[in-house]
N, C-alpha and C positions, 0 to 999 in steps of 0.2 A: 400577530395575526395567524387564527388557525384552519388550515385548511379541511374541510367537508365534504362528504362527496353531499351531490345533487338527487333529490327524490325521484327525478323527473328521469332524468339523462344518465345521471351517473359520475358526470365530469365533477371534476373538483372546485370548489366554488370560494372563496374566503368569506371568513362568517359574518364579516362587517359588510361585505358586500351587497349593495340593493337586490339582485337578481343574477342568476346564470345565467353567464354569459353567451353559451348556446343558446341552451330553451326559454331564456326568462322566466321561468320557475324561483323563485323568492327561496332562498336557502333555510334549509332545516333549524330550526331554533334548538338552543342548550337548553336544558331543563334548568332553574337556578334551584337549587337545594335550600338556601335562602330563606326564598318565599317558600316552599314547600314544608319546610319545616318550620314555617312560622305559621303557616296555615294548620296541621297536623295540631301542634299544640295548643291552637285556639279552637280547634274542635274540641278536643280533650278538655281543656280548661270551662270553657260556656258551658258547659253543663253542668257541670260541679258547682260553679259559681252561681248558679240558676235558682241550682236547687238548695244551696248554703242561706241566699237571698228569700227563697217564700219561705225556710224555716226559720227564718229569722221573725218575718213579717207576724209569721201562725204563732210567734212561741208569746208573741202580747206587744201592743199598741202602750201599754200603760197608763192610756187616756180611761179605760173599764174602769170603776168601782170595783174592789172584791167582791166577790156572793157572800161573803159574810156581812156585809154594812147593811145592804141590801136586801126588800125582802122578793123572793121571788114570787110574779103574780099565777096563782093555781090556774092552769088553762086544761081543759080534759081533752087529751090526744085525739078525739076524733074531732072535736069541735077546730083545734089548730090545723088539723088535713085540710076538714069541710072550705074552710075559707079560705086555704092555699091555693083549693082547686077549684074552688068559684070564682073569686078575684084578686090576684097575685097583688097587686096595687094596691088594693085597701087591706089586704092581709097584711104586706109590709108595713103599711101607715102605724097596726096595730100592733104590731109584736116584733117588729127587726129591729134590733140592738138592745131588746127592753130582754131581763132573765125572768125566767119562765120555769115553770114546776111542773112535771105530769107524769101519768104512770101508764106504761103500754106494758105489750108481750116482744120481748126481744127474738127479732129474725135472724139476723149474724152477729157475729163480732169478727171484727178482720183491723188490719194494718193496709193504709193507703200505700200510695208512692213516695211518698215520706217519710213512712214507716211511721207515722202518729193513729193511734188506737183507734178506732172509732166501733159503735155497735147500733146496728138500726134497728127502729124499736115503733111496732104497727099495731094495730086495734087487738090482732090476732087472726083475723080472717083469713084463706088460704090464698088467695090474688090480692093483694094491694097494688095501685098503681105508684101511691106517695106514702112513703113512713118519711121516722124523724131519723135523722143521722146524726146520734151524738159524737162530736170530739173530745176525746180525754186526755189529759199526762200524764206522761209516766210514772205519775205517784200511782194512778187509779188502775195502772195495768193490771198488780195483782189481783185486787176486784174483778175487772174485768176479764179476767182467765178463767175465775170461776162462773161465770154466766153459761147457760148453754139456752139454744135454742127453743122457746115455748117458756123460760122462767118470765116472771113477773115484775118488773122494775120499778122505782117512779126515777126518775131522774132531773139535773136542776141546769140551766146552764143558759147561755145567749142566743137568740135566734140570728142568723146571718141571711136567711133569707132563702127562696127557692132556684134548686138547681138540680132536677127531678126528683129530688128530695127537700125537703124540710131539713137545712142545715144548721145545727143548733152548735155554738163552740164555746169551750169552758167549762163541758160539763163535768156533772159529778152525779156519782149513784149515790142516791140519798137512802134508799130501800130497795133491798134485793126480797 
């Protein structure tokens, strides 16, 4: 049994004890190092293991057909926008999970928070509201290194569906 002083009063209290016995002030708790460091390392760990887990998820289903069996259906870039942003619903009906061909002007190339390629690719116009946001592997990086801003693409790959973008994954530049 270890004795404590009191928050309240001051007097010495033991740590098992309900309350001081002056003030009835409820005695100061130990910290448990324990739980502290079991908690510390599950912050550190969840994350990692977060983000281990949706690149697992991104890296393939293995339920797809390859794009080689398959042929993809030609859709022209502003026609797959057009429909995204009239009616998301019957957009999906028509083009989510089915691969798809089309050729825009590429706006970026960047690396998510996963650090997976990606390069968004619009009519050309100076404002768009929705381009397509292809996903690529790191086979296509070097390809896609050499892209810059305003070049001319067609690209081939999955439609996953709207999420202020037209997310298309799998893809691959078929023509720079």
């Amino acid at each position: 049994m270890a004795l404590v002083k009191c928050r309240q009063c001051g007097n010495e209290v033991a740590t098992n004890a309900k309350a001081c016995s002056k003030c009835g002030a409820p005695p100061p708790r130990r910290l448990n190092f324990g739980k502290l460091f079991g908690i510390a390392v599950a912050l550190l760990v969840a994350p990692c293991f977060l983000a281990w887990a949706l690149a697992q998820v991104r890296s393939g289903d293995g339920a797809a057909p390859t794009r080689r069996t398959v042929d993809a259906k030609q859709v022209e870039l502003r026609t797959l926008l057009a429909e995204y942003t009239d009616n998301e619903v019957r957009a999906d009906a028509s083009f989510k999970g089915k691969l798809i061909q089309t050729s825009g002007v590429v706006d970026d190339v960047k690396r998510d928070v996963l650090n997976t390629v990606y390069v968004i690719v619009g009519t050309g116009k100076r404002y768009e509201a929705r381009q397509v946001q292809c996903f690529l592997d790191e086979e296509n990086a070097q390809t896609v290194a050499s892209l810059t801003k305003g070049n001319r693409v067609t690209i081939r790959g999955r439609v996953e569906g709207l999420m202020m973008n037209v997310l298309v994954k799998d893809c691959e530049i078929v023509q720079l």
